[in-house]
C-alpha positions in Angstrom: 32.4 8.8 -20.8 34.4 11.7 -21.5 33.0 15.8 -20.6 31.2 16.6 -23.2 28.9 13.5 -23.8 28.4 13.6 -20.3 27.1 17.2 -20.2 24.7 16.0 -23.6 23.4 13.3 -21.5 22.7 15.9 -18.6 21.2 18.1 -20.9 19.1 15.2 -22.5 18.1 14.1 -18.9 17.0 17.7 -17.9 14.6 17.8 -21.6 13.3 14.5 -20.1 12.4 16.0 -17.1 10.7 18.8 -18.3 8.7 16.9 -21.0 7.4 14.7 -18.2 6.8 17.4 -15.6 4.4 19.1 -18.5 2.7 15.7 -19.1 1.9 15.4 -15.4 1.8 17.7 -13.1 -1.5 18.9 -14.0 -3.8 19.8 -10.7 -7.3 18.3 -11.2 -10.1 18.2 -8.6 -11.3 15.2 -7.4 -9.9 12.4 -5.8 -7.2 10.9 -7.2 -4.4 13.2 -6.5 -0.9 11.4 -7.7 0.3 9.8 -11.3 0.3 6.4 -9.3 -3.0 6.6 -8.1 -4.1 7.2 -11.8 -1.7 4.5 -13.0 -3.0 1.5 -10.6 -6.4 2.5 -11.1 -6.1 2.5 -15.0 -4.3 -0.8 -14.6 -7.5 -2.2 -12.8 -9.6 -0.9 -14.7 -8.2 -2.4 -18.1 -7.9 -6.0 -16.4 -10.3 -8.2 -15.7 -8.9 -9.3 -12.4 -5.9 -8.4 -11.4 -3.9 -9.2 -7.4 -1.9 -6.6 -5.8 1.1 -9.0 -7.2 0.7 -8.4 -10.3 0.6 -4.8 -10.0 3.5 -4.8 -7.9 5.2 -6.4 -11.4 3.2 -4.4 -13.7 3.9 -1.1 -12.1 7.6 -1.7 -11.5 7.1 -1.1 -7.5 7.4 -2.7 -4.2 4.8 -4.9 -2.2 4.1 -1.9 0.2 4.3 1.0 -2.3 1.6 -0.8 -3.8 -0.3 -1.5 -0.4 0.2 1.8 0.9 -1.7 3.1 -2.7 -4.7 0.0 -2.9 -5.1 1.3 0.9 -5.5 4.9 0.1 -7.7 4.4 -2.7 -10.1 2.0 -1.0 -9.9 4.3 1.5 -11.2 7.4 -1.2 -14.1 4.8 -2.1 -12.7 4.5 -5.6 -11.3 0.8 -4.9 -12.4 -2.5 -3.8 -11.7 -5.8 -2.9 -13.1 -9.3 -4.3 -12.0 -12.7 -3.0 -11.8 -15.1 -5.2 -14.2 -17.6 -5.8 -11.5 -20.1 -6.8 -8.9 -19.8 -4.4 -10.0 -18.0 -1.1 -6.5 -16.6 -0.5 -6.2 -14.4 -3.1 -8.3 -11.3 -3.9 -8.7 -9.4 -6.9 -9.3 -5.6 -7.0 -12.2 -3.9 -9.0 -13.0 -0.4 -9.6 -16.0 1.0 -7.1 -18.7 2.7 -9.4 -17.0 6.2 -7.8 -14.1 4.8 -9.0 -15.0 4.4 -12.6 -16.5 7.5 -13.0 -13.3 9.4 -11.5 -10.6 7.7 -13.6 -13.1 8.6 -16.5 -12.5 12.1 -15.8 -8.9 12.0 -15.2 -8.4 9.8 -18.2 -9.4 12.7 -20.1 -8.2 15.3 -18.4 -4.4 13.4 -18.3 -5.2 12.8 -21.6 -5.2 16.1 -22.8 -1.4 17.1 -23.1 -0.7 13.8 -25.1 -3.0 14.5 -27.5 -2.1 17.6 -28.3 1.4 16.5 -28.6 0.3 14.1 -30.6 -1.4 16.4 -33.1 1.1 18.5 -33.2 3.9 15.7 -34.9 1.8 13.6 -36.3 0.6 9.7 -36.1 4.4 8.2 -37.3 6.5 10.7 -34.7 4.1 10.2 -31.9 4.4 6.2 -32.7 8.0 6.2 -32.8 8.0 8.5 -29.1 5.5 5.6 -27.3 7.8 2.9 -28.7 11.0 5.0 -28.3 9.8 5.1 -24.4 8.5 1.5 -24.0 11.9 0.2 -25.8 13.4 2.3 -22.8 11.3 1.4 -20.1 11.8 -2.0 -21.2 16.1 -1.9 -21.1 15.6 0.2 -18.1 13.8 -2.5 -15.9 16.4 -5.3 -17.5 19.2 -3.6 -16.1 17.7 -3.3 -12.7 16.8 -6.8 -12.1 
């Protein structure tokens, strides 16, 4: 790669970064404090039943990164634990009542940035963003396999 497309991919990198910081790092009160929190706890939420595996898959981390976070949020009384009725091994994780209600507020609170964004360009740019990101999210965790 010669100088100057690397210095356009910098540049490109840096607008990345400053795009996500604005989407995220947002102080709310409550208790869920990180985008990771937010993220497993939305994943639970929108699943039926779901294991700490799949999570692990689903969220693109490590068995322990996703421990250490189902610890700290059962922990915050906003997660729980169910066995399962069909195989006693495994357990599935639900959403406390607390729990619902606080990724309820966050939702919207998160929320709020990406809807304005996506009044300001429209339905078809804010389309082509999401699957401009998944397509890259996608390539990004075929490479790393």
């Amino acid at each position: 790669m010669d100088n100057e497309k690397l210095i356009e991919m910098l540049k490109n990198m840096q607008e990345l970064r400053i795009f996500c910081n604005n989407i995220s790092q947002r102080n709310i009160e409550g208790k869920v404090v990180s985008m990771q929190e937010l993220d497993l706890l939305s994943r639970v939420n929108m699943s039926k039943n779901i294991t700490s595996l799949e999570l692990c898959n689903s969220m693109n981390l490590s068995k322990p990164a996703v421990s250490r976070l189902i610890n700290r949020l059962i922990k915050k009384g906003l997660l729980k634990k169910e066995r399962s009725e069909e195989d006693k091994r495994v357990y599935y994780l639900k959403l406390t009542n607390e729990g619902i209600e606080e990724t309820k507020n966050v939702y919207l609170y998160y929320l709020d940035p990406l809807l304005k964004i996506k009044d300001a360009i429209g339905d078809n740019e804010f389309e082509k963003l999401i699957n401009l990101i998944k397509l890259s999210n996608f390539k990004n965790k075929e490479m790393n396999r």
